[in-house]
N, CA, C and O atoms as a GROMACS GRO file, in nm:
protein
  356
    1UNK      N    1   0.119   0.871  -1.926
    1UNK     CA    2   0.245   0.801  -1.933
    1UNK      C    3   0.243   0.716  -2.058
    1UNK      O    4   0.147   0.651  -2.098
    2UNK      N    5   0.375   0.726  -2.120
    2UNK     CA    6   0.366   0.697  -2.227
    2UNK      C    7   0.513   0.517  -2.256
    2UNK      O    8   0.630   0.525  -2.216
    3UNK      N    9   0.482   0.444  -2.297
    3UNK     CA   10   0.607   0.326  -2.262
    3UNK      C   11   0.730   0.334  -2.414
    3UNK      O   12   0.663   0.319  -2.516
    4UNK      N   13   0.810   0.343  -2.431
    4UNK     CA   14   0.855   0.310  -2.503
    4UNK      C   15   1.008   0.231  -2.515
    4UNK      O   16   1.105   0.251  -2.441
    5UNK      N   17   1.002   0.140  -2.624
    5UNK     CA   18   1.124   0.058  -2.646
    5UNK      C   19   1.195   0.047  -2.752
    5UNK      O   20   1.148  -0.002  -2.854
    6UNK      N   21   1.327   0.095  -2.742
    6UNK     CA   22   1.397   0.162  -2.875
    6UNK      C   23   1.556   0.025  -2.792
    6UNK      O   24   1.572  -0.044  -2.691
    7UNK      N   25   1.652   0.069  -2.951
    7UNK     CA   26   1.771   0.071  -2.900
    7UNK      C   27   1.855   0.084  -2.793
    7UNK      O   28   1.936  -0.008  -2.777
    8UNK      N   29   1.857   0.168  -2.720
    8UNK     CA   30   1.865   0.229  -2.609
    8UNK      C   31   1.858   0.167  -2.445
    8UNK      O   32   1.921   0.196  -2.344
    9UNK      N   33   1.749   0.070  -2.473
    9UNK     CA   34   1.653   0.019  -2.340
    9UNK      C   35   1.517   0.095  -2.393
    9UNK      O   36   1.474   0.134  -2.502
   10UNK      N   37   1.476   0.095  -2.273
   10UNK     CA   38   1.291   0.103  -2.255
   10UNK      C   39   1.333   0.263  -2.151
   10UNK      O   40   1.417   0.295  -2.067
   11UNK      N   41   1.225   0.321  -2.216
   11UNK     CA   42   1.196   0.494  -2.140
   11UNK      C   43   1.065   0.457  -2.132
   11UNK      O   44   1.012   0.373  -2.204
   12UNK      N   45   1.004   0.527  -2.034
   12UNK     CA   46   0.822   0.619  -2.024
   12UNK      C   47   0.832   0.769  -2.027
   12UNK      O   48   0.924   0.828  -1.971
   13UNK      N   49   0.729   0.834  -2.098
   13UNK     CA   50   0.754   0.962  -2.087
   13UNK      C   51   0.608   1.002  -2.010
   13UNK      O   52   0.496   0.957  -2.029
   14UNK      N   53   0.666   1.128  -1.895
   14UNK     CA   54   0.496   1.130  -1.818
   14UNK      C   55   0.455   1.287  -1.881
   14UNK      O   56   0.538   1.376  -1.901
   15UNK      N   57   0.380   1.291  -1.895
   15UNK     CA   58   0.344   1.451  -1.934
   15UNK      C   59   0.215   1.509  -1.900
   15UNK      O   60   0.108   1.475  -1.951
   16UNK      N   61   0.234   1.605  -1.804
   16UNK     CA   62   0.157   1.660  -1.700
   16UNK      C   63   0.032   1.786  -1.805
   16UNK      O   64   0.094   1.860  -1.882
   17UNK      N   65  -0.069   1.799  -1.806
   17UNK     CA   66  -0.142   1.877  -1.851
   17UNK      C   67  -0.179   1.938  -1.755
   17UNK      O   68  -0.150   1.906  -1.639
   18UNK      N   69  -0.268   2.064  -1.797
   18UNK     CA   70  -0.363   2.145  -1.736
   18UNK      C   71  -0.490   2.120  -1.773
   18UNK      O   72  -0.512   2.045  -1.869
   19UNK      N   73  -0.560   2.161  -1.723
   19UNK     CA   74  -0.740   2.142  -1.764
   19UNK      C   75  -0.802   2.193  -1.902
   19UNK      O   76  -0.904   2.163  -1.964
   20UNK      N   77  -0.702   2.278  -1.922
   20UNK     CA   78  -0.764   2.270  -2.087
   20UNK      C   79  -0.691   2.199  -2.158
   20UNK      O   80  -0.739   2.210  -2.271
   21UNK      N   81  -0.572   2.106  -2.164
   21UNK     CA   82  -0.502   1.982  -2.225
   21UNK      C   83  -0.345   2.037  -2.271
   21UNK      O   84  -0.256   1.968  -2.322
   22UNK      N   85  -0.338   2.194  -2.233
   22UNK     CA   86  -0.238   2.254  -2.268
   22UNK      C   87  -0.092   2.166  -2.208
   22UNK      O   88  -0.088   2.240  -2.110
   23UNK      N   89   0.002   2.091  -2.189
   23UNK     CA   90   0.157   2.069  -2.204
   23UNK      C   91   0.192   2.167  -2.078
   23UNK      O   92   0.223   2.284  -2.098
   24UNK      N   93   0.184   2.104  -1.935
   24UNK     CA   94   0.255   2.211  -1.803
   24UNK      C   95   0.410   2.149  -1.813
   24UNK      O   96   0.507   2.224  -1.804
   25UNK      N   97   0.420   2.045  -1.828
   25UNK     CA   98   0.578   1.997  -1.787
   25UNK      C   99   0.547   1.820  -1.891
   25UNK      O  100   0.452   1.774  -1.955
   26UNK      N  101   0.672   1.776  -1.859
   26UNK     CA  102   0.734   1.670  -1.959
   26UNK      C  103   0.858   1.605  -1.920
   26UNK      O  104   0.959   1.666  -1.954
   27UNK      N  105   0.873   1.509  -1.864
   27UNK     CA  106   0.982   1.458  -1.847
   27UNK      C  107   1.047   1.317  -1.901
   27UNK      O  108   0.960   1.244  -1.948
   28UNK      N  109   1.129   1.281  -1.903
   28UNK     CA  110   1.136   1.119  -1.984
   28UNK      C  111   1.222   1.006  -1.888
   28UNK      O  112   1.326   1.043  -1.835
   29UNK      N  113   1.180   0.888  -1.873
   29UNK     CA  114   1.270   0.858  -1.734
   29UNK      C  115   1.347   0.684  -1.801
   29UNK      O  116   1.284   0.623  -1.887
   30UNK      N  117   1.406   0.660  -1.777
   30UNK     CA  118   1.490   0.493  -1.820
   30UNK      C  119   1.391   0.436  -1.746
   30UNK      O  120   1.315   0.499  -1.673
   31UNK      N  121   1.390   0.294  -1.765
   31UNK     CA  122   1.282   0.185  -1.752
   31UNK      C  123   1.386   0.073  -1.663
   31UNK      O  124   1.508   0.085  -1.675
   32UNK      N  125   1.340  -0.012  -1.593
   32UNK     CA  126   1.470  -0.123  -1.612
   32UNK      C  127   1.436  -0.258  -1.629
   32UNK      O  128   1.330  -0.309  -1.592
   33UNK      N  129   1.502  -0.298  -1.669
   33UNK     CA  130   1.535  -0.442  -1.743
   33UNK      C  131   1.453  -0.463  -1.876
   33UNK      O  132   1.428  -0.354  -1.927
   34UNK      N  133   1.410  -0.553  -1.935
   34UNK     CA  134   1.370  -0.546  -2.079
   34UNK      C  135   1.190  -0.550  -2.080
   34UNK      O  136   1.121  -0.549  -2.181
   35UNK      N  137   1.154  -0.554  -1.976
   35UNK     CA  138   0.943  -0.604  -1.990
   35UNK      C  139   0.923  -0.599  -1.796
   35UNK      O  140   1.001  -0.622  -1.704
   36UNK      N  141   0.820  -0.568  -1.802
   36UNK     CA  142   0.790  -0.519  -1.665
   36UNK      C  143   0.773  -0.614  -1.588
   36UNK      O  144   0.713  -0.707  -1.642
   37UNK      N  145   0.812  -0.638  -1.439
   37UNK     CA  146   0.843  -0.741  -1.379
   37UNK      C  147   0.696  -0.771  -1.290
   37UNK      O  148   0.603  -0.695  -1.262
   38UNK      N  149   0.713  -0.871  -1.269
   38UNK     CA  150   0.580  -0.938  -1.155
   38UNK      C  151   0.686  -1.025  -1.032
   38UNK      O  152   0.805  -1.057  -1.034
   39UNK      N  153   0.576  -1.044  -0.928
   39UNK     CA  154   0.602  -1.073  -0.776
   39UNK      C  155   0.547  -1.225  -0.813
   39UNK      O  156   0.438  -1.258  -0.861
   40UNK      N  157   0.661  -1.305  -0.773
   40UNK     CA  158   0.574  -1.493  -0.746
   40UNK      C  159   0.540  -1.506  -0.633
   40UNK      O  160   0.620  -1.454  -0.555
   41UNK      N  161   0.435  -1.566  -0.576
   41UNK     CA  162   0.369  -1.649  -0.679
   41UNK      C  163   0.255  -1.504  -0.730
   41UNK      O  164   0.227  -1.420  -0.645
   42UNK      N  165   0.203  -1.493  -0.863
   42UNK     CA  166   0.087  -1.410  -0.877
   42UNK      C  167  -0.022  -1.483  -0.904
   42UNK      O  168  -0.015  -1.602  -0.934
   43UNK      N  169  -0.128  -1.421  -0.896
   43UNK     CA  170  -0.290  -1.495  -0.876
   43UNK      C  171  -0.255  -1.554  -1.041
   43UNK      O  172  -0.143  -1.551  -1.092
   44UNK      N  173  -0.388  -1.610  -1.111
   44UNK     CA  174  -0.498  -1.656  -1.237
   44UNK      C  175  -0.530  -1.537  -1.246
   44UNK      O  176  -0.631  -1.494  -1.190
   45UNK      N  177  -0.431  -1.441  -1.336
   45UNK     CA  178  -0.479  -1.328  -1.450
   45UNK      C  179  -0.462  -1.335  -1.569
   45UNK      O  180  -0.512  -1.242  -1.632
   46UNK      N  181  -0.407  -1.418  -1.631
   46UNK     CA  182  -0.418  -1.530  -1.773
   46UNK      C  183  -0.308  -1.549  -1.853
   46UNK      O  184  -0.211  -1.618  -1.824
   47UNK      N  185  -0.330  -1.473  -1.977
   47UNK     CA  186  -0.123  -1.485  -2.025
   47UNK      C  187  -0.059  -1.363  -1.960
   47UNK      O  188   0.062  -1.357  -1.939
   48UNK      N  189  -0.148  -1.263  -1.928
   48UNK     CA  190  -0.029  -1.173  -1.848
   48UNK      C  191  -0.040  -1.162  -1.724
   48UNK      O  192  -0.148  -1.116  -1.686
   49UNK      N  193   0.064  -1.200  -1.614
   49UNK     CA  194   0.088  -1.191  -1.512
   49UNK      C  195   0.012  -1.076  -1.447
   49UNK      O  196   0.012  -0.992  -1.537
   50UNK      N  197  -0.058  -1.018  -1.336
   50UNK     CA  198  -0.082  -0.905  -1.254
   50UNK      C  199  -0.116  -0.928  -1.095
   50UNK      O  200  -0.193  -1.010  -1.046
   51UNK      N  201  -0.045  -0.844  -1.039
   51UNK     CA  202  -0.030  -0.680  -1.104
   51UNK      C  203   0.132  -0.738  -1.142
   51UNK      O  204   0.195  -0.840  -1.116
   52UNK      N  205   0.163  -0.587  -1.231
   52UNK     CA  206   0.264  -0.578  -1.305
   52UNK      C  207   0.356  -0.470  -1.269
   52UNK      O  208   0.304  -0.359  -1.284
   53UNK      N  209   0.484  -0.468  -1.223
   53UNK     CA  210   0.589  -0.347  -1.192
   53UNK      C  211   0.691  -0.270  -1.291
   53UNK      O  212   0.776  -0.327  -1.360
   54UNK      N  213   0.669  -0.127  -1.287
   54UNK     CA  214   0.780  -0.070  -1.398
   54UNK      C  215   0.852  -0.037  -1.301
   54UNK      O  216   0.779   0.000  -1.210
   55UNK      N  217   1.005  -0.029  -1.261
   55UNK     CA  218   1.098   0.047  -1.165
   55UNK      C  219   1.114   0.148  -1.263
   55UNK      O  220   1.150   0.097  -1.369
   56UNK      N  221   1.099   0.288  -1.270
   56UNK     CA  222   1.130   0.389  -1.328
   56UNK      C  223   1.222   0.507  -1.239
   56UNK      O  224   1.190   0.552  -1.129
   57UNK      N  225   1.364   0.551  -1.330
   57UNK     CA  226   1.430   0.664  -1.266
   57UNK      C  227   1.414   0.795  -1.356
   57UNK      O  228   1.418   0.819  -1.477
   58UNK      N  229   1.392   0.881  -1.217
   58UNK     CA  230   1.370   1.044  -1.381
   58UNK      C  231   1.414   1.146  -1.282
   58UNK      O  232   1.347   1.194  -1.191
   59UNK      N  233   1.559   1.174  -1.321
   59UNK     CA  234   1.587   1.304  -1.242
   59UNK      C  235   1.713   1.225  -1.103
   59UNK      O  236   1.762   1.271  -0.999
   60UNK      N  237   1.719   1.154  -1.140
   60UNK     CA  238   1.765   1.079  -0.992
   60UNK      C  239   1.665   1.006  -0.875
   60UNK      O  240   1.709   0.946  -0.777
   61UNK      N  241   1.542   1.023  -0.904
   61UNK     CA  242   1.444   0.977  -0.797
   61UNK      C  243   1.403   0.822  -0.902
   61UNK      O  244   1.385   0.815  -1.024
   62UNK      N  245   1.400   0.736  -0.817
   62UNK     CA  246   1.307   0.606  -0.877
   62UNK      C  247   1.176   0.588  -0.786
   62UNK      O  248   1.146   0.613  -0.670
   63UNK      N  249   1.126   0.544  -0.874
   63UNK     CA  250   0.991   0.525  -0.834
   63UNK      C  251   0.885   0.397  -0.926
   63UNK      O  252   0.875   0.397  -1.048
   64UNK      N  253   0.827   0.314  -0.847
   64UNK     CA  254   0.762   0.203  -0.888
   64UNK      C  255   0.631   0.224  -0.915
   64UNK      O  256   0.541   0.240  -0.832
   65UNK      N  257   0.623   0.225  -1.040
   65UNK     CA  258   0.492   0.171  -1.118
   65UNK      C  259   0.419   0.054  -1.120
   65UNK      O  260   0.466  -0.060  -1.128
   66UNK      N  261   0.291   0.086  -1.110
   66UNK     CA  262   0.275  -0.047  -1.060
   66UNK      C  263   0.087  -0.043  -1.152
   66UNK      O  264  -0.003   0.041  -1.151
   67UNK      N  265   0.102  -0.185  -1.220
   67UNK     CA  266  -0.025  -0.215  -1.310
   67UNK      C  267  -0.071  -0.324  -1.264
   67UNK      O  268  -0.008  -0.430  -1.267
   68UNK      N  269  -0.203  -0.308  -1.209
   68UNK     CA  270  -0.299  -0.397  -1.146
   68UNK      C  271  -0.401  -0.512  -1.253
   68UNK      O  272  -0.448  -0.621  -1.221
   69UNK      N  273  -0.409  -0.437  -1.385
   69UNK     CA  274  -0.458  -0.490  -1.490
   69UNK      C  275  -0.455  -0.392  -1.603
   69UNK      O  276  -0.412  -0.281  -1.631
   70UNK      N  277  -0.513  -0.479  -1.647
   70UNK     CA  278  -0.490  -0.407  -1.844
   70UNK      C  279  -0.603  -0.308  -1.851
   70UNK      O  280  -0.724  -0.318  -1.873
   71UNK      N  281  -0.494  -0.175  -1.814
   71UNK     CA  282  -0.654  -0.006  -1.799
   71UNK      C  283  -0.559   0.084  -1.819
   71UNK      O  284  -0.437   0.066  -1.811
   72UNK      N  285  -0.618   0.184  -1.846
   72UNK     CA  286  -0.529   0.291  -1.838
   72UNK      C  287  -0.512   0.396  -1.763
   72UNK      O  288  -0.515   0.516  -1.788
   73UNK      N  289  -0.483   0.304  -1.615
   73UNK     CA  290  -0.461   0.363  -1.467
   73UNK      C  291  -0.370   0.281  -1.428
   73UNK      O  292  -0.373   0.158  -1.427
   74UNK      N  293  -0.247   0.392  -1.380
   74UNK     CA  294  -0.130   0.313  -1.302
   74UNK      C  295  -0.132   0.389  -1.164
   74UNK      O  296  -0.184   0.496  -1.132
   75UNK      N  297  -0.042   0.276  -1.076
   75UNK     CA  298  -0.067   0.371  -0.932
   75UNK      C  299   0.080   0.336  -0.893
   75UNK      O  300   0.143   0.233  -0.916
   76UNK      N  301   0.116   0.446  -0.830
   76UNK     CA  302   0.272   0.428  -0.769
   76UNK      C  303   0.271   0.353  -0.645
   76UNK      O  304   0.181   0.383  -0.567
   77UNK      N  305   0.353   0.261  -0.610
   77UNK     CA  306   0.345   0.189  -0.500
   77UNK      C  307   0.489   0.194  -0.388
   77UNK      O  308   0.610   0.177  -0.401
   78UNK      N  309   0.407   0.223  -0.287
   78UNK     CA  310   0.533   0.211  -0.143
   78UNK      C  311   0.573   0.140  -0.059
   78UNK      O  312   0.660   0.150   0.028
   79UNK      N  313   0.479   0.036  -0.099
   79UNK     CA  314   0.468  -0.112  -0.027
   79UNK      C  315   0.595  -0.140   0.012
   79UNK      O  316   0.655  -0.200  -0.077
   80UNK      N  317   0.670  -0.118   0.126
   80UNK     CA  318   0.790  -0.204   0.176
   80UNK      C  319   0.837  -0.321   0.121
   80UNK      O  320   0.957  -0.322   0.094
   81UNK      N  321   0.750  -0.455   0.088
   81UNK     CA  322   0.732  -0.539   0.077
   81UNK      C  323   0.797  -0.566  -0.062
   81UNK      O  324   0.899  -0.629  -0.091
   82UNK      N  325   0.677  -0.479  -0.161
   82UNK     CA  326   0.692  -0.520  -0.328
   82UNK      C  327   0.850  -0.454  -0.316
   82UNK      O  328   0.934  -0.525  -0.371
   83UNK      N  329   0.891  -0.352  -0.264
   83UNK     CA  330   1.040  -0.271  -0.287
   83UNK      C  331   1.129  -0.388  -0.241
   83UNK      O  332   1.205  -0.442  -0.321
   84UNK      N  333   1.122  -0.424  -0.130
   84UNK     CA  334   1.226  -0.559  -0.101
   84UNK      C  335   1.249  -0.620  -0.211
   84UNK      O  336   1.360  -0.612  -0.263
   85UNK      N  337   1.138  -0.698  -0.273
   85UNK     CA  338   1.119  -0.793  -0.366
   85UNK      C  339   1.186  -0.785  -0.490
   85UNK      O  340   1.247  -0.878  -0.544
   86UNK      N  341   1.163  -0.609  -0.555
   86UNK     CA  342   1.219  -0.589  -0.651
   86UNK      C  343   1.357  -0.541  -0.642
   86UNK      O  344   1.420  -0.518  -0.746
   87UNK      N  345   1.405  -0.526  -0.540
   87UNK     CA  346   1.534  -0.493  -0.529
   87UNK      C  347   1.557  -0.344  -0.515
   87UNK      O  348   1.668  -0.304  -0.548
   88UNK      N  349   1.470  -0.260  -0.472
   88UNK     CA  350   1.423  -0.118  -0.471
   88UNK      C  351   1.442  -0.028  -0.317
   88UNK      O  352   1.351  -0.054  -0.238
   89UNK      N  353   1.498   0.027  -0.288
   89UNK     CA  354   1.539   0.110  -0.180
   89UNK      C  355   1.479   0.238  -0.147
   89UNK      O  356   1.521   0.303  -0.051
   0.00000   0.00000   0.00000
């Protein structure tokens, strides 16, 4: 997954490989609002808030991204809870 911020708003693009690194699929999805949102109160993770939420739509489906810290592993989240919070259905 890839983040980007243009004119436009903010897109991620996810792009699915195969085991030898070959390109299976590619899709590009809108982002929302301007920088990825956090839940108050959040713990002492320093100047950046975590974990951290992208609401992403691609295709008509949304789905929440969700960054626990600064890695390059995101995990989708279903938490009832964080979806209330963010305004997510």
């Amino acid at each position: 997954m890839d983040y980007y911020g243009g004119p436009v708003g903010r897109t991620a693009t996810f792009i699915l490989r195969d085991g030898r690194g070959r390109t299976v699929a590619s899709v590009v999805g809108q982002l929302k609002g301007s920088e990825p949102l956090t839940l108050k109160p959040h713990g002492e993770t320093g100047p950046i808030p975590y974990p951290s939420y992208e609401i992403i739509s691609v295709n008509g489906l949304t789905e929440i991204i969700e960054h626990r810290r600064m890695e390059p592993i995101f995990y989708l989240t279903d938490d009832p809870h964080v979806k209330q919070q963010l305004g997510v259905r």
